[in-house]
C-alpha positions as a Markdown table, in Angstrom:
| # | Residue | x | y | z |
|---|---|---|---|---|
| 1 | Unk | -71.3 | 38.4 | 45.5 |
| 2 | Unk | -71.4 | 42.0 | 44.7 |
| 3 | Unk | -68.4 | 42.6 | 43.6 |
| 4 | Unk | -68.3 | 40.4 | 40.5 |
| 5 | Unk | -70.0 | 41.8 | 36.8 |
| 6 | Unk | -73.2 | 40.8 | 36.6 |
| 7 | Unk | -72.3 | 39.0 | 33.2 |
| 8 | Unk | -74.0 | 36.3 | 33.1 |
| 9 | Unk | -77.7 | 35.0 | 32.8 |
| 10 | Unk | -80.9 | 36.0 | 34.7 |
| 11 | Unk | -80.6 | 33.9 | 37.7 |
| 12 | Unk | -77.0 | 35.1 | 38.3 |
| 13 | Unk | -78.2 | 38.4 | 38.3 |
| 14 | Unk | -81.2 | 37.9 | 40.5 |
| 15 | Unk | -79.0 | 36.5 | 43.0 |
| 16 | Unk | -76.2 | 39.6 | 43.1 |
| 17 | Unk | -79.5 | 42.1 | 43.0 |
| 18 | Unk | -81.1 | 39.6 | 46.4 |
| 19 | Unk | -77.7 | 38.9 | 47.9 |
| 20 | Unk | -77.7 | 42.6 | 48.5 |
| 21 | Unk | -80.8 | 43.5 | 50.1 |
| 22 | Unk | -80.1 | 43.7 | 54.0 |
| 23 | Unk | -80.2 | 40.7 | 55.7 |
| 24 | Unk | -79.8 | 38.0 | 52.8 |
| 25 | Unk | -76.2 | 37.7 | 53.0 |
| 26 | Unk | -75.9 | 36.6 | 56.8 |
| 27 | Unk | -78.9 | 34.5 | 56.7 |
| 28 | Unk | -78.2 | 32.5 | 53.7 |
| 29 | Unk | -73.9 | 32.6 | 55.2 |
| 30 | Unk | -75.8 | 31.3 | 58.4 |
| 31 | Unk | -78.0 | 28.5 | 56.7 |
| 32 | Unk | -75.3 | 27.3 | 54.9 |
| 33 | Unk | -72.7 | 27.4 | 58.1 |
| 34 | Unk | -75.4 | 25.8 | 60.5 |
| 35 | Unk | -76.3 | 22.8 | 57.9 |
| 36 | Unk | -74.2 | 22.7 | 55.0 |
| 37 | Unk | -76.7 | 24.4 | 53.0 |
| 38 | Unk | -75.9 | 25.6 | 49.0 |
| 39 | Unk | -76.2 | 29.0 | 49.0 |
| 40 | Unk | -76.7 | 28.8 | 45.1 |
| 41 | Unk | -79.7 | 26.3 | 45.8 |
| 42 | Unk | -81.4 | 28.7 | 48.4 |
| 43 | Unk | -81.3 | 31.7 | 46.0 |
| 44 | Unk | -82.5 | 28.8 | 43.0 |
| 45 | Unk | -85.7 | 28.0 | 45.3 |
| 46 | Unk | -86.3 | 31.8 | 45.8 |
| 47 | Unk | -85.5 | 32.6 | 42.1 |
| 48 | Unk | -88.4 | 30.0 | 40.9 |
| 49 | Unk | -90.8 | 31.7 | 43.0 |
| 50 | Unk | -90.3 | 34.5 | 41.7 |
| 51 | Unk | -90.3 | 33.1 | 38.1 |
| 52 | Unk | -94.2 | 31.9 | 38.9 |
| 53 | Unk | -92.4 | 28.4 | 38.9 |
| 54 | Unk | -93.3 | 25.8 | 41.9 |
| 55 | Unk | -90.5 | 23.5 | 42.5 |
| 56 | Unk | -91.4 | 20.1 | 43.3 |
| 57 | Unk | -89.8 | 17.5 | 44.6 |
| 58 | Unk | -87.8 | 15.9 | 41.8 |
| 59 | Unk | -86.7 | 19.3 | 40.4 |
| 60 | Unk | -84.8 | 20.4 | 43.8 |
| 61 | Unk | -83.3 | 16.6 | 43.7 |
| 62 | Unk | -82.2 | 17.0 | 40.3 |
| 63 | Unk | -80.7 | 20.2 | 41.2 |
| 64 | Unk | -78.7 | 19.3 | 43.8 |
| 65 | Unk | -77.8 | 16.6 | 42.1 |
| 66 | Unk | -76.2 | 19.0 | 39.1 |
| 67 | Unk | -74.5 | 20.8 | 41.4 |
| 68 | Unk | -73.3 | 18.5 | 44.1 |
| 69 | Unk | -70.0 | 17.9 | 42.5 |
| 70 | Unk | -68.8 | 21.2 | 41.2 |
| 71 | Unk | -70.0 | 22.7 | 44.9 |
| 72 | Unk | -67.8 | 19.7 | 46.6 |
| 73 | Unk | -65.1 | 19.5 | 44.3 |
| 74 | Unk | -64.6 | 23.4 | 43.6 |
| 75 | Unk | -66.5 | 26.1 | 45.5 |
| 76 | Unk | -66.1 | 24.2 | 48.9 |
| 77 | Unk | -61.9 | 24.1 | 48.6 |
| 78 | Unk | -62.0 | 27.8 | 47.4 |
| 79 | Unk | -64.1 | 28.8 | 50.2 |
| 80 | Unk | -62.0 | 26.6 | 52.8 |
| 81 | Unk | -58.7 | 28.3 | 50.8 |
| 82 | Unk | -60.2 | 32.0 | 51.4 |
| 83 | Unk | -61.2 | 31.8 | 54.8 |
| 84 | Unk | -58.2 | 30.2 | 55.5 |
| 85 | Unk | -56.7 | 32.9 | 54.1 |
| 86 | Unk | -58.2 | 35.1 | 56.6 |
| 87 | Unk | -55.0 | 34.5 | 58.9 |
| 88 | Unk | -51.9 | 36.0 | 59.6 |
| 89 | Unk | -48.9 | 33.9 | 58.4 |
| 90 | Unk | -45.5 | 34.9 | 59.8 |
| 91 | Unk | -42.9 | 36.0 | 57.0 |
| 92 | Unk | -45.7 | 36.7 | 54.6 |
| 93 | Unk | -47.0 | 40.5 | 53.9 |
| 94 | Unk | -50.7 | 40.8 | 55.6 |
| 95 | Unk | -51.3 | 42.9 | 52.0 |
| 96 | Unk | -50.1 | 40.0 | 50.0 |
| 97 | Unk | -52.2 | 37.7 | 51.7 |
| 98 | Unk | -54.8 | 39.9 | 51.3 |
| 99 | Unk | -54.6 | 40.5 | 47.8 |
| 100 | Unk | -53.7 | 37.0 | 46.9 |
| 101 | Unk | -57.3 | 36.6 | 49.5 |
| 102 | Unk | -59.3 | 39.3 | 47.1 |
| 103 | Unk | -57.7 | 36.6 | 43.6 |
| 104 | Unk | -59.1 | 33.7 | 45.3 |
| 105 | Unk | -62.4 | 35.4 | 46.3 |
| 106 | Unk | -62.8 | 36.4 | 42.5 |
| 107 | Unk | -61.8 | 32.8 | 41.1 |
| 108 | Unk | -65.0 | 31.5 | 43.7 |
| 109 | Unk | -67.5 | 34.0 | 43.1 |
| 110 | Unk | -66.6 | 33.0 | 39.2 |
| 111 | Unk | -67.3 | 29.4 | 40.2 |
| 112 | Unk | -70.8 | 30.0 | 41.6 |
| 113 | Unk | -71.5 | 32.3 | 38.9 |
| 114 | Unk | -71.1 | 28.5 | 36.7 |
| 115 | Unk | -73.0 | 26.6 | 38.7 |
| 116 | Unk | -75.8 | 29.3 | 38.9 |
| 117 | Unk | -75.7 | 29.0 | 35.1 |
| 118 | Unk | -75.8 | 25.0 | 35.2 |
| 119 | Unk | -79.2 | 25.7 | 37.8 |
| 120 | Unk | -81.2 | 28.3 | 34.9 |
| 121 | Unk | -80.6 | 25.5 | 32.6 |
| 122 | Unk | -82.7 | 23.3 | 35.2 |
| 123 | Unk | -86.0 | 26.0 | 36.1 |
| 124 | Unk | -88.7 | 23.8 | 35.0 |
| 125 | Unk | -90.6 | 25.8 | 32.3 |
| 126 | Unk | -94.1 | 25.0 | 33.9 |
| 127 | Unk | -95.7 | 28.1 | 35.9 |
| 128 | Unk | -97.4 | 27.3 | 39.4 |
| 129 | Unk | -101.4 | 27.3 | 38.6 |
| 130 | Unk | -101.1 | 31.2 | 40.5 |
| 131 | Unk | -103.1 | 29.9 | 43.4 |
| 132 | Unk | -100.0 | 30.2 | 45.7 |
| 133 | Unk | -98.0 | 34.0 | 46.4 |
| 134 | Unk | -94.4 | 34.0 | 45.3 |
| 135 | Unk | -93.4 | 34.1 | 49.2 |
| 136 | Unk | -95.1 | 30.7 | 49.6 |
| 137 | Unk | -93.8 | 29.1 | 46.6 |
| 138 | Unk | -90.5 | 30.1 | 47.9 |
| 139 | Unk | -91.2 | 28.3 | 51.2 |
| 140 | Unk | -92.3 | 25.5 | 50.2 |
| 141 | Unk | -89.3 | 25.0 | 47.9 |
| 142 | Unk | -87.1 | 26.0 | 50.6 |
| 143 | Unk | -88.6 | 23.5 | 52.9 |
| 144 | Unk | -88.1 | 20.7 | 50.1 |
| 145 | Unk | -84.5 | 21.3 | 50.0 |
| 146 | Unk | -84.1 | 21.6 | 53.7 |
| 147 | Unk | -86.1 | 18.0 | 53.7 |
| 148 | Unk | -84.0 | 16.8 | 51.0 |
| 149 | Unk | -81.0 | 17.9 | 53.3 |
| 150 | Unk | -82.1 | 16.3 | 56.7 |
| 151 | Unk | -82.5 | 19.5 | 58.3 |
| 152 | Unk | -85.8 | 19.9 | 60.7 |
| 153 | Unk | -85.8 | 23.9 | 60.6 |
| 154 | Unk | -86.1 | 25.5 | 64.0 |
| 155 | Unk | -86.9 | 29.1 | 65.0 |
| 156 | Unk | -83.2 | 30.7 | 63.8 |
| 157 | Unk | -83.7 | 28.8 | 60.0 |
| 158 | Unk | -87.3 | 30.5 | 60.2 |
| 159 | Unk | -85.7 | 34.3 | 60.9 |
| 160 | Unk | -83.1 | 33.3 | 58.1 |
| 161 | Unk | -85.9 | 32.0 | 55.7 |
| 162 | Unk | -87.8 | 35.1 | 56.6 |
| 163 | Unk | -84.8 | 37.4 | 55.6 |
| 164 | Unk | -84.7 | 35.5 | 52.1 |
| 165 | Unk | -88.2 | 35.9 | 51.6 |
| 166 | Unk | -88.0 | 39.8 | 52.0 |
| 167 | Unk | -85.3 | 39.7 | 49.9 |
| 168 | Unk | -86.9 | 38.3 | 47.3 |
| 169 | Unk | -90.2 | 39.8 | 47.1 |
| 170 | Unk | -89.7 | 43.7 | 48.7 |
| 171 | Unk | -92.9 | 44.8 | 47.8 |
| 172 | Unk | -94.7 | 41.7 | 49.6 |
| 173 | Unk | -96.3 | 43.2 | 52.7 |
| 174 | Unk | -94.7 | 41.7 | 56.0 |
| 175 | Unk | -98.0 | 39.6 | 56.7 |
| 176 | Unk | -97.8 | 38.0 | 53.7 |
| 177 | Unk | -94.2 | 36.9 | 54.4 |
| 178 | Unk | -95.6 | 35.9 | 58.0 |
| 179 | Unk | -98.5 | 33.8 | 56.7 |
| 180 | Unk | -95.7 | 31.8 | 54.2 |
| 181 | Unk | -94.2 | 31.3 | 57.1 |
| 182 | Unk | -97.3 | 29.9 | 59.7 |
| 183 | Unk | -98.6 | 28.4 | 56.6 |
C-alpha cells in the first residue's frame, strides 16, 4: 500500500500509515489468504476504533455489503492478474513482466484506494459511550466481521488480530492489547 500518494480521504490514509507498521501487512495478507477476508474491511473495523466509533452489527453488514462487488468484480481479478504475474513466461522479458507487474499493482492499490473511500462514506457518526479502549472496540468489530464471514478464529487469527491491534493503537501498552484479546 505504501507506494501509492496518500491522496485521498482520512481512512485511506490511516490505512497506508497502519499498513506499515511491522507486522500489519502479513497478518492482514494472512487473514485474508486463510479465509477470504477484505483487507479494506479489517483496516475499516480498526479505523472506527480508533475514530471512538463502535461498529455494530448492521454497520459491518452494510459494509460488506458496499463493497462486495467492486472487491469481487475488480480488486480480486487484479490481485489474481498480479500474482499471476509473479511467473516467468518463456519469450517474454522477466523486466517487462515486471514492469507491466508494478502497472497492474498501481491500477489495484488505486482500486482499494475507491473502495476505502466508498467505506468513510459508511463510519457511523455515533461515538462509542468511552466505556470500552480503542483496542477492544477494534476486537469486537473484528470479531463481528469474522462472524459475519463464518470464520471461528483460532490461535494464528488471534497473533494476526494482535498485530492489527498494535498497529493501530502504538501507544496502547501490550496488556491492554492482551486483555482485548482474553476479553
Amino acid at each position: 500500500m505504501s507506494t501509492v500518494s496518500t491522496a485521498g480521504g482520512r481512512f485511506w490514509t490511516f490505512s497506508l500509515e497502519v499498513y506499515g507498521r511491522p507486522g500489519v501487512a502479513p497478518a492482514c495478507l494472512a487473514l485474508q489468504d486463510r479465509h477470504g477476508l477484505d483487507v479494506n474491511l479489517l483496516l475499516f473495523c480498526c479505523w472506527a476504533a480508533a475514530q471512538g466509533v463502535r461498529l455494530d452489527h448492521r454497520a459491518i453488514v452494510d459494509a460488506e455489503a458496499a463493497v462486495a462487488g467492486w472487491r469481487n468484480q475488480v480488486l480480486k481479478p487484479l490481485r489474481s492478474l498480479r500474482r499471476r504475474l509473479k511467473r516467468e513466461f518463456t519469450g517474454f522479458p522477466a523486466a517487462d513482466i515486471a514492469a507491466l507487474r508494478d502497472r497492474v499493482l498501481a491500477v489495484e492499490l488505486e482500486g482499494e484506494r475507491l473502495a476505502q473511500a466508498r467505506l468513510e462514506s459508511l463510519l457511523p457518526a455515533a461515538a462509542a459511550d468511552g466505556s470500552e479502549t480503542g483496542p477492544v472496540l477494534a476486537l469486537r468489530a473484528l470479531r463481528l466481521y469474522f462472524r459475519l464471514e463464518g470464520v471461528d478464529p483460532d490461535d494464528v487469527d488471534d497473533r494476526d488480530c494482535q498485530a492489527l491491534l498494535a498497529g493501530t493503537f502504538p501507544d496502547a501498552s501490550q496488556a491492554a492489547i492482551s486483555a482485548a484479546l482474553s476479553g
